[in-house]
C-alpha atoms as a printed R data frame, in Angstrom:
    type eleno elety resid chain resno       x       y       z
1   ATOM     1    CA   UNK     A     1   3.573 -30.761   6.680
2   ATOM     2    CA   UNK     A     2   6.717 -29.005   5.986
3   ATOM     3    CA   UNK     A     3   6.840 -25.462   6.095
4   ATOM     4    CA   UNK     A     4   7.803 -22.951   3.310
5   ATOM     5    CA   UNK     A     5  10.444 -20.631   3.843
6   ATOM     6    CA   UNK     A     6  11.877 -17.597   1.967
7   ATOM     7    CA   UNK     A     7  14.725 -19.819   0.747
8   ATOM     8    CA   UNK     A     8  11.866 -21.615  -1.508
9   ATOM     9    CA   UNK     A     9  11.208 -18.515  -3.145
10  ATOM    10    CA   UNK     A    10  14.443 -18.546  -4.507
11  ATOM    11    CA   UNK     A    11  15.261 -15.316  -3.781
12  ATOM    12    CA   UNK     A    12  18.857 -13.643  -4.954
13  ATOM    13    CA   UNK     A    13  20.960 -14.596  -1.678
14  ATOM    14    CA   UNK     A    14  21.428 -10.918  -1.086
15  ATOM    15    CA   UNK     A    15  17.913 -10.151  -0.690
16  ATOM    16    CA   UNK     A    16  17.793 -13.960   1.780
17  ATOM    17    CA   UNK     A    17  20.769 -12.741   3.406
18  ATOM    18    CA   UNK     A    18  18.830  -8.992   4.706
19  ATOM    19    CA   UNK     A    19  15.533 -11.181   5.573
20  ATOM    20    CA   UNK     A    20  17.730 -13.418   7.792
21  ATOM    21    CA   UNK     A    21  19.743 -10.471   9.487
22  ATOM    22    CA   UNK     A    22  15.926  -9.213  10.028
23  ATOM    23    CA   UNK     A    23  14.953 -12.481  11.927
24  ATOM    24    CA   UNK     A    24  12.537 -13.037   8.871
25  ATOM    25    CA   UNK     A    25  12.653 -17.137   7.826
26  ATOM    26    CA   UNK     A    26   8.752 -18.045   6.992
27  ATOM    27    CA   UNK     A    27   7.141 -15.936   4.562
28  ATOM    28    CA   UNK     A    28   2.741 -15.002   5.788
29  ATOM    29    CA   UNK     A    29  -0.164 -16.325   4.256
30  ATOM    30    CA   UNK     A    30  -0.709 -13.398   2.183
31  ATOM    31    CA   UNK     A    31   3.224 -13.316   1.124
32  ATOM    32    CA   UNK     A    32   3.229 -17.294   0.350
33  ATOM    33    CA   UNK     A    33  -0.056 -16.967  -2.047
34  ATOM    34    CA   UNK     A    34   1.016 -13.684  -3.616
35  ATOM    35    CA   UNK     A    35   4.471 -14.449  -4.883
36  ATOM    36    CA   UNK     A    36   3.376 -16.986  -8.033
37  ATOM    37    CA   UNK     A    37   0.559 -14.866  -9.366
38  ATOM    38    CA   UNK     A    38   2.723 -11.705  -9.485
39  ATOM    39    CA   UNK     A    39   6.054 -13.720 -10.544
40  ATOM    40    CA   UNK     A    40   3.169 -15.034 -13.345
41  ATOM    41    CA   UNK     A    41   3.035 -11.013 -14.579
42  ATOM    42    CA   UNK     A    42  -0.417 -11.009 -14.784
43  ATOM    43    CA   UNK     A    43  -2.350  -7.957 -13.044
44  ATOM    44    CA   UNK     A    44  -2.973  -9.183  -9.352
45  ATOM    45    CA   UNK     A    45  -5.862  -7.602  -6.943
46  ATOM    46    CA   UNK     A    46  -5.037  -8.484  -3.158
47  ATOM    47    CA   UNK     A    47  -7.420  -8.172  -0.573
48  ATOM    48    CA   UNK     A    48  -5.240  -7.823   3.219
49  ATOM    49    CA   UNK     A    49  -5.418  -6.102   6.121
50  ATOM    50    CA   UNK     A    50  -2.570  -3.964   7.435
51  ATOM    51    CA   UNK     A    51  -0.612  -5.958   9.815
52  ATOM    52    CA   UNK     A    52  -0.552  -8.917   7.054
53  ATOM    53    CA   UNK     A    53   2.348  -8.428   5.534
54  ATOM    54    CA   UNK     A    54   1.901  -7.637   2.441
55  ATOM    55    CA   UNK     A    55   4.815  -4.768   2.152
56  ATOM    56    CA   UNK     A    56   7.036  -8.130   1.617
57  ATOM    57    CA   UNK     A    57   4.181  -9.851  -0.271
58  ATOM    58    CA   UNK     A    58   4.240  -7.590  -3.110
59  ATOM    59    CA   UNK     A    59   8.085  -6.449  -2.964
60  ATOM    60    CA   UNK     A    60   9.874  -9.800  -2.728
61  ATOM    61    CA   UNK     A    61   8.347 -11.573  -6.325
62  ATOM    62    CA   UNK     A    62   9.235  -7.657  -7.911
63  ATOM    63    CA   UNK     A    63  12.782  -7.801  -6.635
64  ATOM    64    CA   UNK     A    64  12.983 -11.259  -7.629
65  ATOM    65    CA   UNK     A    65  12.828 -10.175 -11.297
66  ATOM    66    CA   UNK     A    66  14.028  -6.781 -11.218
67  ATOM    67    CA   UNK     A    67  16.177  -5.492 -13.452
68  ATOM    68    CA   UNK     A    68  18.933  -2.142 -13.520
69  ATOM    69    CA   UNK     A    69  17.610   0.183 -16.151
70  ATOM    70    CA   UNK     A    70  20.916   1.932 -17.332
71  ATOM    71    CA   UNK     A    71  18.527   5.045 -18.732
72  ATOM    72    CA   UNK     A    72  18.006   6.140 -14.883
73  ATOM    73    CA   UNK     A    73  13.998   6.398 -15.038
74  ATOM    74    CA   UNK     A    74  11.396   4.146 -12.528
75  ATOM    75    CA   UNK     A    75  10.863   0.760 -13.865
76  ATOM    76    CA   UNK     A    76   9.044  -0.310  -9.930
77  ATOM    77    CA   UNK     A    77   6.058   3.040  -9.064
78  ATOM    78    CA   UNK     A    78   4.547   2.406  -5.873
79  ATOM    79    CA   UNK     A    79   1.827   4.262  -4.783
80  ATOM    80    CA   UNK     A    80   0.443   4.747  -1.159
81  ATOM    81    CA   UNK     A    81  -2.177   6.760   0.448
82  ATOM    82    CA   UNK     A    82  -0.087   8.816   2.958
83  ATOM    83    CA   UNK     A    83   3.416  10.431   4.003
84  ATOM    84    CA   UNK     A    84   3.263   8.553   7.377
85  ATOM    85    CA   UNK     A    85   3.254   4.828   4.357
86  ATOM    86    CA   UNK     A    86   5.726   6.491   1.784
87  ATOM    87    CA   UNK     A    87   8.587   6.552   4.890
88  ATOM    88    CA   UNK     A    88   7.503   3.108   6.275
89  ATOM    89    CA   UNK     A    89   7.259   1.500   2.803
90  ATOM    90    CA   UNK     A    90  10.393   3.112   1.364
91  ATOM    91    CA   UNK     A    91  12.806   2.173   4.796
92  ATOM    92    CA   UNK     A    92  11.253  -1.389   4.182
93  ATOM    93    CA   UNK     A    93  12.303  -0.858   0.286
94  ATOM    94    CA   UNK     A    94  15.636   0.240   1.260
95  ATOM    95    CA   UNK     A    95  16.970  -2.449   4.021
96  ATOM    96    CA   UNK     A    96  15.404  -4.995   0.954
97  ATOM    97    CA   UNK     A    97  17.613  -3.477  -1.705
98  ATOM    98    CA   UNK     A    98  20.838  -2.341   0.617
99  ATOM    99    CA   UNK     A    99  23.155  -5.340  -0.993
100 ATOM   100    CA   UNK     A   100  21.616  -4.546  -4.489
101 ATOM   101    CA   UNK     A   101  22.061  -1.308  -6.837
102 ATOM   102    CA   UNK     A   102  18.859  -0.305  -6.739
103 ATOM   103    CA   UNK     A   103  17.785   3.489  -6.291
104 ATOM   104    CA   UNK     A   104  14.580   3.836  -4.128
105 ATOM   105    CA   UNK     A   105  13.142   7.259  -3.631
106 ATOM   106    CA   UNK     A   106  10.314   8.232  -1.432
107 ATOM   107    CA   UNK     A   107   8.218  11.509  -1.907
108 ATOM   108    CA   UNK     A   108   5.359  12.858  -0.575
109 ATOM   109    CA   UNK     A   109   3.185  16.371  -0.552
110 ATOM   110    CA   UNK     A   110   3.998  19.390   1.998
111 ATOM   111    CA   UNK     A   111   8.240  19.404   1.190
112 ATOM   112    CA   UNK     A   112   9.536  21.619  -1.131
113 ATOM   113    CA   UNK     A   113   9.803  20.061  -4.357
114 ATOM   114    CA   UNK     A   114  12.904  21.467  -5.905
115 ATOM   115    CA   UNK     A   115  14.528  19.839  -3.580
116 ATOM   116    CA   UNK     A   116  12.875  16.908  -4.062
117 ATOM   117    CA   UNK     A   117  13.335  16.901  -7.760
118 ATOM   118    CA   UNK     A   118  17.381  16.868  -7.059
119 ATOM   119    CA   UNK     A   119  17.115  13.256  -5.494
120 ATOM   120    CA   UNK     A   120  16.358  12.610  -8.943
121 ATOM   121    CA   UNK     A   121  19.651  14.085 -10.492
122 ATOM   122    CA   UNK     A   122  21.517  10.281  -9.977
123 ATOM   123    CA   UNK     A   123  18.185   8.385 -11.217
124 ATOM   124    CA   UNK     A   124  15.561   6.075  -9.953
125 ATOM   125    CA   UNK     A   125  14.905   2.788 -10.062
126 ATOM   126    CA   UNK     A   126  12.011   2.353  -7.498
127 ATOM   127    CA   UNK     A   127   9.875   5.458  -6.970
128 ATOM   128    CA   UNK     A   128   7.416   5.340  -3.940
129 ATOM   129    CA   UNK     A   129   4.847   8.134  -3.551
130 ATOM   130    CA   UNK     A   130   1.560   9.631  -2.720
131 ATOM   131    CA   UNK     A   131  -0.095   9.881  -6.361
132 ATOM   132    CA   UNK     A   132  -0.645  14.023  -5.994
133 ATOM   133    CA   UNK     A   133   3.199  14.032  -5.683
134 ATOM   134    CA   UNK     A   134   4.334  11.740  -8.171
135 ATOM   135    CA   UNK     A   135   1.714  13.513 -10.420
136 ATOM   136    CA   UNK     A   136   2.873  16.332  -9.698
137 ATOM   137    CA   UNK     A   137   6.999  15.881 -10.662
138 ATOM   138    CA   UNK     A   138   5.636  13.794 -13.850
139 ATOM   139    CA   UNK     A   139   4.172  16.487 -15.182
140 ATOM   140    CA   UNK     A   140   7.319  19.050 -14.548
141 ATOM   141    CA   UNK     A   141   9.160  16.632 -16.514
142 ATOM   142    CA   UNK     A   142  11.769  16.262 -13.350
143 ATOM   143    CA   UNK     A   143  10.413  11.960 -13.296
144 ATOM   144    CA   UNK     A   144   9.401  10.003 -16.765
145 ATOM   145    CA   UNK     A   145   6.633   7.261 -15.817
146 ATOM   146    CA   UNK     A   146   7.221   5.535 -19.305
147 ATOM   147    CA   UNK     A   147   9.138   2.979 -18.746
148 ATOM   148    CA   UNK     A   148   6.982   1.520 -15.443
149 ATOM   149    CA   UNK     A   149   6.756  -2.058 -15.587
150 ATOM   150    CA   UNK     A   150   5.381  -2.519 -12.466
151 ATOM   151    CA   UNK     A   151   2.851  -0.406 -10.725
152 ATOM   152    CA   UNK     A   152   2.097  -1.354  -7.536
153 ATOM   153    CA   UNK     A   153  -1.215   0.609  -5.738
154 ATOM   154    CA   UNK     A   154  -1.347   0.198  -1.932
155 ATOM   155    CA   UNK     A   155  -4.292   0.201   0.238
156 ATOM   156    CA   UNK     A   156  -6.355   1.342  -2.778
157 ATOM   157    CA   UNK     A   157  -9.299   1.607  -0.825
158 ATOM   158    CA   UNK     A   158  -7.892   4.077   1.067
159 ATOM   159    CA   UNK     A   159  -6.436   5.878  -1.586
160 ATOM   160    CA   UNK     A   160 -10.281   5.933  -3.095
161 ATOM   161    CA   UNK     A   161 -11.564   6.817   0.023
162 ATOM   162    CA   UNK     A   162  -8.557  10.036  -0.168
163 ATOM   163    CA   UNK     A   163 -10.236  11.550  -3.287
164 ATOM   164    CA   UNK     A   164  -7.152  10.161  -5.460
165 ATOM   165    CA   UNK     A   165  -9.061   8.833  -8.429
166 ATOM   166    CA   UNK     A   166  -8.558  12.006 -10.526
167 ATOM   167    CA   UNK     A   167  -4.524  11.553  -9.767
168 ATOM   168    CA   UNK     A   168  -4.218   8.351 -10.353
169 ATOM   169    CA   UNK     A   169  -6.159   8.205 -13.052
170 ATOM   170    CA   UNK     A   170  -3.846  10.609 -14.843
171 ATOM   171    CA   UNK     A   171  -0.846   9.013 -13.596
172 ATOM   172    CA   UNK     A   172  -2.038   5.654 -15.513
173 ATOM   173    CA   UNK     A   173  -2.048   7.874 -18.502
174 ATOM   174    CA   UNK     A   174   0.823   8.707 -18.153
175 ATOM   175    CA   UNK     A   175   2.748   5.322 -18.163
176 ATOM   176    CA   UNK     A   176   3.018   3.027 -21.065
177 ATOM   177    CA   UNK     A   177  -0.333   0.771 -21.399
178 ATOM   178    CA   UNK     A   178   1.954  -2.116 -20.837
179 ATOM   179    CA   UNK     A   179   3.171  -3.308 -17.632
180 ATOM   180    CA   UNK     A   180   2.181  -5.427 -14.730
181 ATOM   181    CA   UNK     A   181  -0.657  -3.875 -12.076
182 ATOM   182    CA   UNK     A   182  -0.437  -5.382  -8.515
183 ATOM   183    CA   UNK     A   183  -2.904  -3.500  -6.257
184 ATOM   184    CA   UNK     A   184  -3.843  -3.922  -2.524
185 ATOM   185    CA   UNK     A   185  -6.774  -2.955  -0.557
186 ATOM   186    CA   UNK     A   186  -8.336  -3.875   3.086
187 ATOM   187    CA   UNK     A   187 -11.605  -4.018   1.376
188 ATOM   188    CA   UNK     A   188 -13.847  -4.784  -1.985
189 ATOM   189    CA   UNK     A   189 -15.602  -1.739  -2.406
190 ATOM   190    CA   UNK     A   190 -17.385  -0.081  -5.728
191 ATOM   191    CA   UNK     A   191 -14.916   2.322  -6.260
192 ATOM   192    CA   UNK     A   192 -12.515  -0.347  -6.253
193 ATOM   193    CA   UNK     A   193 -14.146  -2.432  -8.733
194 ATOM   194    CA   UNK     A   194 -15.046   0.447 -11.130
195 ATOM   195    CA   UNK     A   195 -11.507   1.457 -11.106
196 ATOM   196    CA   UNK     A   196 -10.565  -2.224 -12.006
197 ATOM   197    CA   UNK     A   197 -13.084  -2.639 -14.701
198 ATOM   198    CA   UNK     A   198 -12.034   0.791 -16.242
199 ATOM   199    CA   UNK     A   199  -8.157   0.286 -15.902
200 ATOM   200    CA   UNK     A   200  -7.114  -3.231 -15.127
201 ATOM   201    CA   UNK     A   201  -7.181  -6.267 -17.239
202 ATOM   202    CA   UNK     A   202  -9.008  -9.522 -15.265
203 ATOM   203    CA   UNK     A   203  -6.820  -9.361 -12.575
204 ATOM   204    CA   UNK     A   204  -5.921 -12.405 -10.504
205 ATOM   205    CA   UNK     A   205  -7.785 -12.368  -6.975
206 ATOM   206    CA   UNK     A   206  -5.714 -13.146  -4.137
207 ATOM   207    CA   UNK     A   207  -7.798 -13.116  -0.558
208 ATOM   208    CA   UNK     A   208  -7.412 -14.351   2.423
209 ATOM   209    CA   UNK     A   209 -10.370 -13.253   4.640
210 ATOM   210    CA   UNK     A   210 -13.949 -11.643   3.562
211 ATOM   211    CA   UNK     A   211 -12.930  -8.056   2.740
212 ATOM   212    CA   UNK     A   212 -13.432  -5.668   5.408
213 ATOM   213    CA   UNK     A   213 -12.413  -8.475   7.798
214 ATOM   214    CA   UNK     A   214 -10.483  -7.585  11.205
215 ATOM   215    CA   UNK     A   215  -7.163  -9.201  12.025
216 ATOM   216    CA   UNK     A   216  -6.982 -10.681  15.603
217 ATOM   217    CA   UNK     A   217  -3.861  -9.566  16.557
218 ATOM   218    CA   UNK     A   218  -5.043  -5.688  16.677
219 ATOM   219    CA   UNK     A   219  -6.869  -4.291  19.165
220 ATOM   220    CA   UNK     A   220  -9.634  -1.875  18.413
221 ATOM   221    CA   UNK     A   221 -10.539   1.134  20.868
222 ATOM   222    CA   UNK     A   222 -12.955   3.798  20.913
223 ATOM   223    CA   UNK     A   223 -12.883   6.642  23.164
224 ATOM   224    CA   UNK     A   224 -16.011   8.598  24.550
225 ATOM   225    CA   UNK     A   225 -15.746  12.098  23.533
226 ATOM   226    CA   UNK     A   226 -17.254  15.191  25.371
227 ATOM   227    CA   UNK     A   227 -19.862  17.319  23.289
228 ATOM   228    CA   UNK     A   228 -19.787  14.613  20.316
229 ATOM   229    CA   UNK     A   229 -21.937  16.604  17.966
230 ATOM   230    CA   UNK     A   230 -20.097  19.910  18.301
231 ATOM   231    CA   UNK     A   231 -16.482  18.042  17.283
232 ATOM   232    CA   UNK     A   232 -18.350  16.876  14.467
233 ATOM   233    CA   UNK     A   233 -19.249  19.954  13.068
């Protein structure tokens, strides 16, 4: 059997031409079964592990179709858990996007943010944040969430598990009920599926192991710690 390769997707060459400079040719399992469902612009609820791929799984089909929005405000919102994911995600976002005109900002808590609301003064195309952040700048008027299409929610177990319900929830509100939902998450858990039920409409269920699964290729190791109960207090 023939194997697929990013060329199928029929990508813009620009975006081929960085994947190929990046030694990247055949797209994962998760990033071959998520492109038609979110290319199809219905909501989409992935379940992957980190290590997957699934950075590229969710940003190639949104690139695909992106658009410039001449008015300078987000169109692409992508949420994620921590600072450490913000940088990783929006240097991924970047060397995607460095042959397009696309403006991709990352923020996160802890920095001043007046300065951060400056990086705003030339516009933004793709935002990437933790929600408290984002929430934050929204509601100082310095970002406008209405014209999201596409909200993308990574690891949104995590991001559960983080307390961010409240934030996110208010974020939601604070886009236009219209636009495309494409969320991630290592696991199925309640929270998850209340969240979907309350939010989301049916969203297309893209999985490639049992949620909660392991992937092979990381190795797990625990370490014996002195006076266990006292560190746990």
């Amino acid at each position: 059997m023939e194997k697929i390769t990013f060329a199928d997707f029929e990508l813009p060459e620009k975006i081929l031409d960085v994947l190929a400079d990046s030694n990247l040719f055949e797209p994962t399992p998760i990033q071959e079964k998520s492109l038609k469902p979110i290319l199809s612009g219905r909501d989409v609820m992935g379940i992957a592990q980190t290590g997957t791929g699934k950075t590229l799984a969710y940003l190639l089909p949104v690139l695909k179709t992106w658009k410039y929005n001449k008015n300078g405000n987000p169109t692409i919102v992508i949420l994620v858990p921590t600072r450490e994911l913000v940088v990783q995600v929006t240097e991924i976002t970047k060397n995607l996007t460095q042959n397009i005109t696309a403006r991709v900002i990352g923020i996160y808590g802890g920095v001043n943010i007046k300065t951060q609301k400056l990086m705003f003064d030339d516009g933004c195309d793709i935002l990437i944040g933790t929600p408290g952040r984002i929430m934050d700048l929204a509601i100082d008027n310095a970002i406008s969430l209405k014209e999201v299409q596409k909200l993308i929610v990574d690891e949104f177990d995590e991001m559960l598990n983080l307390g961010f319900k409240a934030q996110l929830a208010n974020i939601f509100t604070m886009m236009r009920e219209k636009r495309q939902n494409i969320l991630f998450s290592a696991t199925m858990t309640e929270a998850v599926d209340e969240v979907l039920d309350e939010y989301f409409a049916n969203p297309v269920e893209i999985s490639l192991a049992k949620s909660g699964t392991p992937l092979e290729k990381i190795e797990q190791l625990a370490y014996k710690v002195e006076n266990f109960n006292t560190k746990i207090n």
